[in-house]
N, C-alpha and C positions, 0 to 999 in steps of 0.2 A: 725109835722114839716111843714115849712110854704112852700109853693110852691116855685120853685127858680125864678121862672119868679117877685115872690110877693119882694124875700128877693134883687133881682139884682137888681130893682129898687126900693129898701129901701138905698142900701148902696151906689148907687149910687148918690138917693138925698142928705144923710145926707154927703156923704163926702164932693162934690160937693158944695152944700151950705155952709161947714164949712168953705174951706178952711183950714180944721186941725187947726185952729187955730193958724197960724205958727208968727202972730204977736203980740200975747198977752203973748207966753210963754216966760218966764221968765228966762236969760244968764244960760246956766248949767252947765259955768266956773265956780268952786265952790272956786279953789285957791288950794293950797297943806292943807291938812287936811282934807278938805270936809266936816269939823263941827262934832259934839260929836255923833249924829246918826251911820255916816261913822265908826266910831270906833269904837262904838259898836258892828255893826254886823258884822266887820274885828275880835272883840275879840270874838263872842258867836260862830264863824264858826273856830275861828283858825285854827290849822293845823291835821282836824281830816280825809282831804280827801287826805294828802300823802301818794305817792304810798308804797307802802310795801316796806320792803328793797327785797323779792324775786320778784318785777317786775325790779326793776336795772339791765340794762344791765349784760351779763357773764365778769364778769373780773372787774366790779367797785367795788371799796375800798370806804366802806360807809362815810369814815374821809373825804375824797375829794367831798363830796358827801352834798347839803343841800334840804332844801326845801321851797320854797318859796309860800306863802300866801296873793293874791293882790285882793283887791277888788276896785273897780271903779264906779265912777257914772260921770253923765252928756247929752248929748243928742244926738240923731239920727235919721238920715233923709233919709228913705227909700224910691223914688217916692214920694207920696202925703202923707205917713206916717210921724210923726215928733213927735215924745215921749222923756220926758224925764227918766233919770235913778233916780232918787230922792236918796238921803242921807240916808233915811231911808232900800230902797232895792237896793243895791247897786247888779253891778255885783259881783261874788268871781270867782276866777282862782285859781287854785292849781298845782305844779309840781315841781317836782323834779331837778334839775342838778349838774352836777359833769362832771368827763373827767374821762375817761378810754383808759390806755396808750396813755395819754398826749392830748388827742383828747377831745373836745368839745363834751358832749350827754346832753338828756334831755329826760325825760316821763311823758307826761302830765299824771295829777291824775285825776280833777275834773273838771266840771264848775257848776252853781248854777246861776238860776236868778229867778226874781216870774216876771208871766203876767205884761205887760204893756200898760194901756185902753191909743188906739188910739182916741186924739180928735175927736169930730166932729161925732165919728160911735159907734154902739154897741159892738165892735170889740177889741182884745186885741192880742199883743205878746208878746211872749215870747222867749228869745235870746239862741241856743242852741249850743255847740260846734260842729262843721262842721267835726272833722278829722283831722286835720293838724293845726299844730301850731310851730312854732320858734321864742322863747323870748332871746334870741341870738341878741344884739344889734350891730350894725356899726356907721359908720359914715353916711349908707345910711339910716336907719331905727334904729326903736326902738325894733320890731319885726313885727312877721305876727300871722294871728289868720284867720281863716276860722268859720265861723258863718253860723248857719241858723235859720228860727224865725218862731214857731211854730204859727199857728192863728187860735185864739178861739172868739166865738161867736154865737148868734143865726143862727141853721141852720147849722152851718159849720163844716163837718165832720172832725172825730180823722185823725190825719197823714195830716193833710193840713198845709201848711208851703210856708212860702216866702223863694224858694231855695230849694237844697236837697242835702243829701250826695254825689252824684254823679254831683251837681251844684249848690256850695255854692257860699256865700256872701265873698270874699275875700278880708281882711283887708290888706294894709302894713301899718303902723303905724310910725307914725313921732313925734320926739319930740317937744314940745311945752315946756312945763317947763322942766330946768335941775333938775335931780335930787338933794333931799335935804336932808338931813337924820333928822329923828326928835325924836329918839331915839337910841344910839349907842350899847346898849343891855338890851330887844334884839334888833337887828339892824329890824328899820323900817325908810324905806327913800318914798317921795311922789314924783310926775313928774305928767307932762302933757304930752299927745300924742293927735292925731286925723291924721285922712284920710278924705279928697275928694274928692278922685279922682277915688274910688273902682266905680264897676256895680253891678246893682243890677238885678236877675236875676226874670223870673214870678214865680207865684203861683205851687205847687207842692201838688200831692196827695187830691183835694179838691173837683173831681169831680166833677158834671156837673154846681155848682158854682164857679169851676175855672175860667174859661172867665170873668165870672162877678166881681168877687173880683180883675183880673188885669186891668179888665178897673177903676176900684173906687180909686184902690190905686196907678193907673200909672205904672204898670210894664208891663214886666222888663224896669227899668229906665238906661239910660244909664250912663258913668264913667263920672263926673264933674257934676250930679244932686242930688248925693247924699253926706252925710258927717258922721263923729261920730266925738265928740271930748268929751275926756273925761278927768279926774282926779283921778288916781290912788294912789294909798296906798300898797306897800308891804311889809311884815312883812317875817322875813328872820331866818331860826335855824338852826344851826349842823346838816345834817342828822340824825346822831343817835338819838338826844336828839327829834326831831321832830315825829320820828319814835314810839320812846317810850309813845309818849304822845298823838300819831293818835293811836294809840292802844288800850289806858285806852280807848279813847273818844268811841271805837267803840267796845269795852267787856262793 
């Protein structure tokens, strides 16, 4: 392992000199569909990480009951981080909702993303679910999602992450595209959301290259410097029938 005095001023030149590259990447408004990649890996992940029907709340009736399957790409802007989500690796989200006695519920199932190489550095993250999440739309939002982003690279110890359970990345999410639907069954509809206005918190679990990974990548960055806006795709089933078919997928 390299010295961290060697590797703080490695990542400190290479970010610093890049700039991330924040002017060369390319819009990661992709539009509703997000191209044939996007649909692929919405089709090859379908809906095999809904929750069971015995994690359903006590008292849900599975008929009221679906589960939905959304995958997203587009880009985001951590401090001095700027990655895109590409078409090919898209995020995937999974959960369930229904109402039990008459009441709005939800339980999240999954989330699923692969590394993403931060311009500019040897460095990559990767986007994990935080704990908390409400896809429960208003007129105020689209929902909320709690995020933290694993970071891997030379030198940088397991459990280092931008953020942590106890002080994630807190999305609220706003519509950008209305919903559209692009198949009626089974029901899959597309939208646009983004936040810019979340905080972004420092480095967590990375040890005595923590200081140096928040000075390279500007953390924690404050609310109005950072952003995500993405392009989403969710694909929607009967509970039961969804239930049935996370089952084959995981015997």
């Amino acid at each position: 392992m390299f010295p961290v005095r060697r590797i703080a001023r490695a990542l400190s030149a290479v970010v610093l000199a890049a700039g991330m590259g924040a002017a060369a990447m390319a819009p990661a408004h992709a539009g509703p569909g997000a191209g044939p990649d996007h649909d692929l890996a919405a089709r090859d992940r379908g809906f095999q990480d809904c929750p069971a029907l015995t994690e359903l709340p006590p008292g849900a009736d599975p008929a009221k009951w679906r589960c939905e399957a959304m995958t997203a790409v587009g880009r985001l802007t951590l401090g001095r981080v700027d990655v895109e989500v590409p078409a090919g690796r898209p995020l995937a989200i999974t959960f369930a909702e229904g109402t039990v006695d008459g009441e709005f519920r939800q339980v999240f199932g999954a989330m699923a993303a692969t590394p993403l190489r931060v311009r500019g550095t040897p460095l990559s993250i990767t986007p994990r679910y935080g704990g908390y999440s409400d896809f429960q739309s208003n007129d105020e939002r689209r929902g909320e999602l709690d995020l933290t982003f694993r970071i891997s690279g030379p030198g940088v110890p397991p459990g280092c992450s931008i953020g942590s359970g106890a002080d994630p990345v807190h999305l609220v999410l706003m519509e950008t595209d209305p919903p559209e639907v692009v198949t009626p069954d089974p029901l899959v509809v597309t939208f646009g959301v983004e936040d810019n206005r979340f905080a972004v918190p420092g480095t967590s679990g990375c040890g005595p290259l923590g200081p140096a990974l928040d000075k390279a990548l500007r953390l924690p960055s404050p609310a109005g410097a950072n952003g995500i806006d993405l392009d989403a795709r969710v694909a929607m089933r009967a509970y039961g029938e969804a239930e049935r078919s996370g089952a084959r997928a995981r015997g």
